[in-house]
C-alpha positions as CSV (number, residue, x, y, z in Angstrom):
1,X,-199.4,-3.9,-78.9
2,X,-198.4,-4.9,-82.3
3,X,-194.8,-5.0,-83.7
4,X,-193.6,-5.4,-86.9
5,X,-190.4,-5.3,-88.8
6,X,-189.6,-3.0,-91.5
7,X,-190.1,-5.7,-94.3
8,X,-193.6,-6.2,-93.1
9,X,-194.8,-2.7,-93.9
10,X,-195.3,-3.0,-97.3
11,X,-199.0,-2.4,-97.3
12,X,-199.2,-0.1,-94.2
13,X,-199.2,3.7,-94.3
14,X,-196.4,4.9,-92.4
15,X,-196.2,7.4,-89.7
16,X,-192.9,8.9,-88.4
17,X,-193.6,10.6,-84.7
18,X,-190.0,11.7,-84.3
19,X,-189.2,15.7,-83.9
20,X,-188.3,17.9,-87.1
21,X,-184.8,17.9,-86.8
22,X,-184.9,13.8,-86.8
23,X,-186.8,13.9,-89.6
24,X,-185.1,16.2,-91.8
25,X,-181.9,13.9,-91.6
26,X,-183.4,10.5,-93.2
27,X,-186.6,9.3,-93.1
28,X,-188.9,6.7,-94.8
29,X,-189.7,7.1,-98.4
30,X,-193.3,8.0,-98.3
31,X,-194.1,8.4,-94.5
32,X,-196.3,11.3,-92.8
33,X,-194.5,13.3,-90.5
34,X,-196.4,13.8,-87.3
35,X,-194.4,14.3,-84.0
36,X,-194.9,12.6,-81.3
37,X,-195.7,15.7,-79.4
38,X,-198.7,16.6,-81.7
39,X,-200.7,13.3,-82.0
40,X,-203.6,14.3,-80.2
41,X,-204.2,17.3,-82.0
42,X,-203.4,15.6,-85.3
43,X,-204.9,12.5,-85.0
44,X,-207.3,13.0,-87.7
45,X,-204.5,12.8,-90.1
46,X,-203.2,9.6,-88.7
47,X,-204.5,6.7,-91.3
48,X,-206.4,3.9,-89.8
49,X,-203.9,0.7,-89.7
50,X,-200.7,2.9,-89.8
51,X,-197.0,1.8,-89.3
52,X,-195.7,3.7,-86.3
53,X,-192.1,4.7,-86.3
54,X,-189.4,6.7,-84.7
55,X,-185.6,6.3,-84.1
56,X,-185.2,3.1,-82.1
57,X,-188.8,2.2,-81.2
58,X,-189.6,3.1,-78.0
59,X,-191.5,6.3,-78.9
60,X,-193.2,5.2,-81.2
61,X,-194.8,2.1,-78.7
62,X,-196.4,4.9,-76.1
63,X,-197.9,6.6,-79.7
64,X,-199.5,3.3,-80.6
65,X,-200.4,2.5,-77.3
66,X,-202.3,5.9,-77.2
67,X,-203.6,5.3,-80.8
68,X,-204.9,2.0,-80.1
69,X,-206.9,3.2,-76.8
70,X,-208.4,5.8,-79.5
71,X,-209.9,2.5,-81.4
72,X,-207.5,2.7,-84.2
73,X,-205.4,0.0,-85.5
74,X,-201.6,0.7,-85.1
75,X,-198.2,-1.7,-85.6
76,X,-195.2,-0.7,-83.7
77,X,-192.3,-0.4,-86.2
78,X,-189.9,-2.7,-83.9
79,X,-186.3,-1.4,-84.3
80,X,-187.6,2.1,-85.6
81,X,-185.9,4.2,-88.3
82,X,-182.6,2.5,-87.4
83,X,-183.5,-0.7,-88.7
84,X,-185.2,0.6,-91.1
85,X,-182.1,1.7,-92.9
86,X,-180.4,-0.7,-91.9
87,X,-182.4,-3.3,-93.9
88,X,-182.0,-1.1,-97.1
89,X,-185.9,0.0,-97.1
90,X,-186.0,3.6,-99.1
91,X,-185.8,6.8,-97.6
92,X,-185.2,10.2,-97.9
93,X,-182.0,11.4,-96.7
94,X,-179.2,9.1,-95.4
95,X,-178.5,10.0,-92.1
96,X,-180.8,8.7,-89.1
């Protein structure tokens, strides 16, 4: 599995697999919202080489892992939504 960091997303859809609540308190400028929990019946709207991305990272690893046994290409967003803030990237909301 491929990581990347926040910087590195620049020309990669992004797709945030964390629950509603999660989402509604800061996330990614731009992203799709798909949870985690509804991947399989929504993978038809997840773009081929997305930018996975959840809190910390962890959840969004087993949804790439998953994606990538699908046959698409998915990146790991290493350090999640957390680091993604923290390095300043835009987002909606301010609270992760």
């Amino acid at each position: 599995m491929r990581e990347i960091t926040p910087a590195e997303t620049a020309d990669r859809p992004i797709v945030d697999v964390r629950e509603p609540h999660e989402w509604q308190l800061g996330h990614a400028d731009g992203a799709i919202h798909i949870p985690m929990g509804e991947i399989v019946e929504r993978l038809h709207e997840v773009p081929d080489g997305a930018a996975i991305i959840c809190r910390s990272g962890a959840r969004s690893a087993q949804v790439v892992a998953y994606l990538e046994h699908q046959g698409l290409d998915a990146v790991n967003v290493s350090g999640g939504t957390l680091a993604w803030a923290a390095d300043g990237r835009p987002m909606v909301g301010a609270v992760v």
